[in-house]
MARGUKOL-415809 format. One record per atom (N, C-alpha, C): residue number from 0; residue in one letter; atom name; y, x, z. Coordinates in nm, 2 decimals. Each point is the difference from the previous one (the first is absolute). Layout:
<pts>
PT     n   res   atom       c2       c1       c3
PT   NUM     A     CA        Y        X        Z
...
</pts>
This chain:
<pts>
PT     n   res   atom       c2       c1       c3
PT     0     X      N    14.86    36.03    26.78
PT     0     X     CA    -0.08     0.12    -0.04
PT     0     X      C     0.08     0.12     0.00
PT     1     X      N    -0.07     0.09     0.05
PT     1     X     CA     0.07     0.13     0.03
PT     1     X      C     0.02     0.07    -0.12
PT     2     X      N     0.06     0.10    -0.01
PT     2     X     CA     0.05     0.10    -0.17
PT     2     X      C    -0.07     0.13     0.04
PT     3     X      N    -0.11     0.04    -0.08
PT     3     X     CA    -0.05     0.10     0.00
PT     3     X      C     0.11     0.10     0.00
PT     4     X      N     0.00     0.15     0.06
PT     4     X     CA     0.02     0.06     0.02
PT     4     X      C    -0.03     0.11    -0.08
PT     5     X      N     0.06     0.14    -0.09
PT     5     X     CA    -0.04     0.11    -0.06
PT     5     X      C     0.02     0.09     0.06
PT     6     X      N    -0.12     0.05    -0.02
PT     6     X     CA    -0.01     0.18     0.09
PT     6     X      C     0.07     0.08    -0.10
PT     7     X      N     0.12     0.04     0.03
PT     7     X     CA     0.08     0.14    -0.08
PT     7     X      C    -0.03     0.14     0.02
PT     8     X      N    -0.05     0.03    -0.09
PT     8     X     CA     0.01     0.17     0.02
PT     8     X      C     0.08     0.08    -0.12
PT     9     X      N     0.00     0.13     0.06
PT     9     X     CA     0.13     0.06    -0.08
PT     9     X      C    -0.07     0.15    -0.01
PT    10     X      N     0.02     0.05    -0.11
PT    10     X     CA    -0.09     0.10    -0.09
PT    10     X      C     0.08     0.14     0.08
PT    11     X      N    -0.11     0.06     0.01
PT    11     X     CA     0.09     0.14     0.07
PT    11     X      C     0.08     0.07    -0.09
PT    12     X      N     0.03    -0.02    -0.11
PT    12     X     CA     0.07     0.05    -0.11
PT    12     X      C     0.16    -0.08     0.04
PT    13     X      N    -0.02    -0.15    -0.02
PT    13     X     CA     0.09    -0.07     0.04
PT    13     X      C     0.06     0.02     0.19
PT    14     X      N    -0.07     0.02     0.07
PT    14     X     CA     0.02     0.05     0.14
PT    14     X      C     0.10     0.15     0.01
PT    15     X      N    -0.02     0.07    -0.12
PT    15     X     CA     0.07     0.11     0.03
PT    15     X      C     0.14    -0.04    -0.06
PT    16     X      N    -0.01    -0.10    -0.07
PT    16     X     CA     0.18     0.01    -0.04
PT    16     X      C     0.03    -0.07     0.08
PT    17     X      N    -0.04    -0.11     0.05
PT    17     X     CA     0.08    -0.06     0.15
PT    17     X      C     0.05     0.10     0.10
PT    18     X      N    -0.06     0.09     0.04
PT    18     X     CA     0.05     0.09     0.10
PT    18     X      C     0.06     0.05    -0.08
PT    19     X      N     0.05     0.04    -0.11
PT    19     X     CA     0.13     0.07     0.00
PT    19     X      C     0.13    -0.10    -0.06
PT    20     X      N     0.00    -0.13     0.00
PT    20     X     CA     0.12    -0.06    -0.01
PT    20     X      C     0.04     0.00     0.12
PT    21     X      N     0.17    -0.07    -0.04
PT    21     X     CA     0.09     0.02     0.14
PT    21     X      C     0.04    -0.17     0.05
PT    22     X      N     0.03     0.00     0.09
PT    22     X     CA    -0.01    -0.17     0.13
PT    22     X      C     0.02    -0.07    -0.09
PT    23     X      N     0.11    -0.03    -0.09
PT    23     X     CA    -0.04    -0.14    -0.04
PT    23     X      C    -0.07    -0.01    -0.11
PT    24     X      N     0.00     0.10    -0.10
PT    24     X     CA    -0.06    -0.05    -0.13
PT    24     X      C    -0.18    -0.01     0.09
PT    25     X      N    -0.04     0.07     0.07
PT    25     X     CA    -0.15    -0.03     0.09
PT    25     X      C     0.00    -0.12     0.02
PT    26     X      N     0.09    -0.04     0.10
PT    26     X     CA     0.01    -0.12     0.08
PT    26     X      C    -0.02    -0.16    -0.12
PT    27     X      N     0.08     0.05    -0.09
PT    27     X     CA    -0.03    -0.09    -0.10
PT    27     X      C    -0.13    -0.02    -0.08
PT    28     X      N    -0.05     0.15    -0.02
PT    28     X     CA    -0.13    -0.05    -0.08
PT    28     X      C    -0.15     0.00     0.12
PT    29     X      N     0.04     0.06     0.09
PT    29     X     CA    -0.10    -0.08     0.12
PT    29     X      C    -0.01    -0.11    -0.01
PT    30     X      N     0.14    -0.11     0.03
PT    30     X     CA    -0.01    -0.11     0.03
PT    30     X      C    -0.06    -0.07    -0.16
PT    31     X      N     0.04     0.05    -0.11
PT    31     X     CA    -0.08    -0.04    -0.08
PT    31     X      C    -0.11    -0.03    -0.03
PT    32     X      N    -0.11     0.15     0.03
PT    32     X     CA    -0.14     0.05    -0.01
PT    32     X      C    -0.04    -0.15     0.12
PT    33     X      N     0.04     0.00     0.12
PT    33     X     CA    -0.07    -0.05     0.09
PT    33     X      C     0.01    -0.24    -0.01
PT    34     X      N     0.08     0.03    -0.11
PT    34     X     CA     0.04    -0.18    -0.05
PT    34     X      C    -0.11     0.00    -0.07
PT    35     X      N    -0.08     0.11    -0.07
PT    35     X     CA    -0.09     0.00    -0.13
PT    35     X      C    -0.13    -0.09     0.11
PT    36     X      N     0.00     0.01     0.13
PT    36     X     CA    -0.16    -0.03     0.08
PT    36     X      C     0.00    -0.12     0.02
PT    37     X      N     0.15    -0.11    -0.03
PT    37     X     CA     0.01    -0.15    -0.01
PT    37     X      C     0.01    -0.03    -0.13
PT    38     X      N     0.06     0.06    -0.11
PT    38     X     CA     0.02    -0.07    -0.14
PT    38     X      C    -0.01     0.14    -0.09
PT    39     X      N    -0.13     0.04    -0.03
PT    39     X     CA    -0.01     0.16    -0.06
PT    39     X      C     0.07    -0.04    -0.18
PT    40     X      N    -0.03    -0.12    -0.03
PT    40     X     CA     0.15    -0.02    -0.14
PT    40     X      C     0.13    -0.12     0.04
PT    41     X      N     0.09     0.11     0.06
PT    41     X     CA     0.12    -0.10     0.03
PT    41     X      C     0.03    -0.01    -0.12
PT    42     X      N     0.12    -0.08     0.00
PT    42     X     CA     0.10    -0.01    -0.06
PT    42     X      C     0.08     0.09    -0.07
PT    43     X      N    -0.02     0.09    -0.12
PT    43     X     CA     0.07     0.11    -0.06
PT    43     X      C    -0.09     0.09    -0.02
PT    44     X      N    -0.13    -0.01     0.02
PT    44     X     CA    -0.12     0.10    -0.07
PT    44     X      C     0.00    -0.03    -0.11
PT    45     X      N    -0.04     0.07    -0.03
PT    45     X     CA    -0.07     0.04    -0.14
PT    45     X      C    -0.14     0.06    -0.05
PT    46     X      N    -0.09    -0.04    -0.04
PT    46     X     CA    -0.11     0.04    -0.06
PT    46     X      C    -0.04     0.10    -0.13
PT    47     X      N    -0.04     0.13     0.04
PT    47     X     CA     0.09     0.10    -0.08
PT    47     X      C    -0.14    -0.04    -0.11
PT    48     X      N     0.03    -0.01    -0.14
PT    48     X     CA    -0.09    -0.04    -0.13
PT    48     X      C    -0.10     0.06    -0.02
PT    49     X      N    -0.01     0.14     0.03
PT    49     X     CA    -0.06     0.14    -0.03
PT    49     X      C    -0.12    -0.02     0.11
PT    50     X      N     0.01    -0.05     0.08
PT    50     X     CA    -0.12    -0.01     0.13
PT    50     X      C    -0.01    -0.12     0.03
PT    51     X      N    -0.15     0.00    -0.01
PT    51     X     CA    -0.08    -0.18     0.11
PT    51     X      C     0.08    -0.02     0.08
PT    52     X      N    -0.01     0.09     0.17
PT    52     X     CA     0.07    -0.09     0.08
PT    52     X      C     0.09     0.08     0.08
PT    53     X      N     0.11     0.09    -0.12
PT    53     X     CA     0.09     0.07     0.07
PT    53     X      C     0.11    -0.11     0.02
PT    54     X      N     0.12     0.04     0.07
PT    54     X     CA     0.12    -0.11     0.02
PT    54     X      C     0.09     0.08     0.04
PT    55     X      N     0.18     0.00    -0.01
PT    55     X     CA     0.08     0.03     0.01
PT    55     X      C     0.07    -0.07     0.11
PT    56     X      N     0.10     0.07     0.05
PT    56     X     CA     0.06    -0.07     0.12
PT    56     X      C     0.14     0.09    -0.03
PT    57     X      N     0.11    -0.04     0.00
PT    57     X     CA     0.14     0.05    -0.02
PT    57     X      C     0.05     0.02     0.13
PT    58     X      N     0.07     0.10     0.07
PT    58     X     CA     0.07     0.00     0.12
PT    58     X      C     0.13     0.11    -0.05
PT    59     X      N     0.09    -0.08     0.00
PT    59     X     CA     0.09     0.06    -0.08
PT    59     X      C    -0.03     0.09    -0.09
PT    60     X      N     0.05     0.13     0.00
PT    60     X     CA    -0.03     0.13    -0.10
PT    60     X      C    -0.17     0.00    -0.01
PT    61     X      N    -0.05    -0.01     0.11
PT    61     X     CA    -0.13     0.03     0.04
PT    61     X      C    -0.14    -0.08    -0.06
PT    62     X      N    -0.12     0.04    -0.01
PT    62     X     CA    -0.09    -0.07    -0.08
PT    62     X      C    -0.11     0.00     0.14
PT    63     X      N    -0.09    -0.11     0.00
PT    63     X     CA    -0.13     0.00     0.04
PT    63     X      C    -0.10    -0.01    -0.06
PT    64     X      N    -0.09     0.08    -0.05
PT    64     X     CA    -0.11    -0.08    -0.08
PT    64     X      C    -0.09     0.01     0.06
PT    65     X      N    -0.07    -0.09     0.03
PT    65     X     CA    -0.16    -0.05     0.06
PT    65     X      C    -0.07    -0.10    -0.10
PT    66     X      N    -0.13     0.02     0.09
PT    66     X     CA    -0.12    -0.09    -0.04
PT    66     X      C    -0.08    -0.10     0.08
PT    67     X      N     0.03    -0.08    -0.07
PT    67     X     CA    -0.04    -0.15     0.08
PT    67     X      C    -0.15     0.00    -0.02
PT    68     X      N    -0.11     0.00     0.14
PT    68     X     CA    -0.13    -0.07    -0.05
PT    68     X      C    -0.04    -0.11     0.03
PT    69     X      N     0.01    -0.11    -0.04
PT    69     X     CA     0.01    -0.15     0.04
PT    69     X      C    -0.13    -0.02     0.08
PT    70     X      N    -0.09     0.05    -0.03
PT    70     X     CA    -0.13    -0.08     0.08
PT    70     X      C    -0.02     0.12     0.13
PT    71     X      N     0.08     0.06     0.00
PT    71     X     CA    -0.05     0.06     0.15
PT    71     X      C     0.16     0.00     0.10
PT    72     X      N     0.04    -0.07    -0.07
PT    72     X     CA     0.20    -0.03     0.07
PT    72     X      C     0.04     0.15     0.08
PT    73     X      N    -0.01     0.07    -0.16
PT    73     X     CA     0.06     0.17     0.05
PT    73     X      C     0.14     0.00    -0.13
PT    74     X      N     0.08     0.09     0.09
PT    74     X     CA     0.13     0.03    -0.11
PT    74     X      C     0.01     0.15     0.00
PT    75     X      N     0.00     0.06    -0.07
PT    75     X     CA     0.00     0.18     0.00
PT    75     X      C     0.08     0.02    -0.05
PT    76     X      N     0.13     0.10     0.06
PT    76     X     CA     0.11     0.02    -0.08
PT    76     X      C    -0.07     0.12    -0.01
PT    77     X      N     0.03     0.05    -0.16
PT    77     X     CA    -0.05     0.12    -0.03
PT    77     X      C     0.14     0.08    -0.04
PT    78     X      N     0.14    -0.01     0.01
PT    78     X     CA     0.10     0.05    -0.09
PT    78     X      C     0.09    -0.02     0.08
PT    79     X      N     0.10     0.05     0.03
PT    79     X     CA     0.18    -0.02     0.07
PT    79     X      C     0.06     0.09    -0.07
PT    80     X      N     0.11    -0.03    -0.12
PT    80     X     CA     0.03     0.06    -0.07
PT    80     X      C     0.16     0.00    -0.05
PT    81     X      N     0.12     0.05    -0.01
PT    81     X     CA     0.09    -0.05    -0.09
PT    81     X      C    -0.05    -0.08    -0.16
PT    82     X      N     0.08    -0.07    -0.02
PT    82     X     CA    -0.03    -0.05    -0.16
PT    82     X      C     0.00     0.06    -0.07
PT    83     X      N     0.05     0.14    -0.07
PT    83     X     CA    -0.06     0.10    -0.11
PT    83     X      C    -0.14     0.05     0.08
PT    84     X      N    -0.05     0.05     0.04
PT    84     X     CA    -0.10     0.06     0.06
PT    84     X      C    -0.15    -0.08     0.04
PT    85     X      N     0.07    -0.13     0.02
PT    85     X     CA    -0.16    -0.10     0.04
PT    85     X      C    -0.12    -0.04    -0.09
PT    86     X      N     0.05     0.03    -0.13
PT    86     X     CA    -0.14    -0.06    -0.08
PT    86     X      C    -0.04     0.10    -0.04
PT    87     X      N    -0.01     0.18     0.04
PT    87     X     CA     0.00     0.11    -0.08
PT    87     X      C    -0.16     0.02     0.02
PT    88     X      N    -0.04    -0.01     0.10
PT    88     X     CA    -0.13     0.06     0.09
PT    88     X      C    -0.09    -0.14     0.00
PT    89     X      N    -0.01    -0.10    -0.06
PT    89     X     CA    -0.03    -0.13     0.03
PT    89     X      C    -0.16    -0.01    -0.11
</pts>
């Protein structure tokens, strides 16, 4: 049996901080964002208390927060943040 697949999208809020990091810290949280479309809760998320179906994703200094909708296999990062700064706007 085949492994459903998730459609990822990425918040235009979150799209503007990608374009302004530099090659690798991008390169890293690309490859992150785009592992979310085979296993949208790896290994090392976190489910933030405060929200239904927000979730955390660590990449080094850096934060991801998205939203998982299980019945339509969508993952929406809504946040790309340093860790002081990611839960301010949430």
């Amino acid at each position: 049996m085949s492994e459903a697949h998730w459609q990822v999208f990425i918040h235009r809020k979150a799209e503007k901080i990608l374009k302004r990091l530099d090659g690798e810290t991008l390169e890293r949280i690309r490859r992150a964002i785009r592992s979310l479309a085979n296993e949208p809760r790896p290994a090392g998320v976190k489910k933030l208390t405060s929200h239904d179906n927000l979730y955390r994703l660590r990449v080094g200094d850096w934060r991801i927060i998205y939203a998982i909708e299980d019945d339509r296999l969508i993952v929406l990062v809504l946040e790309i943040s340093t860790r002081g700064n990611a839960y301010r706007n949430l």
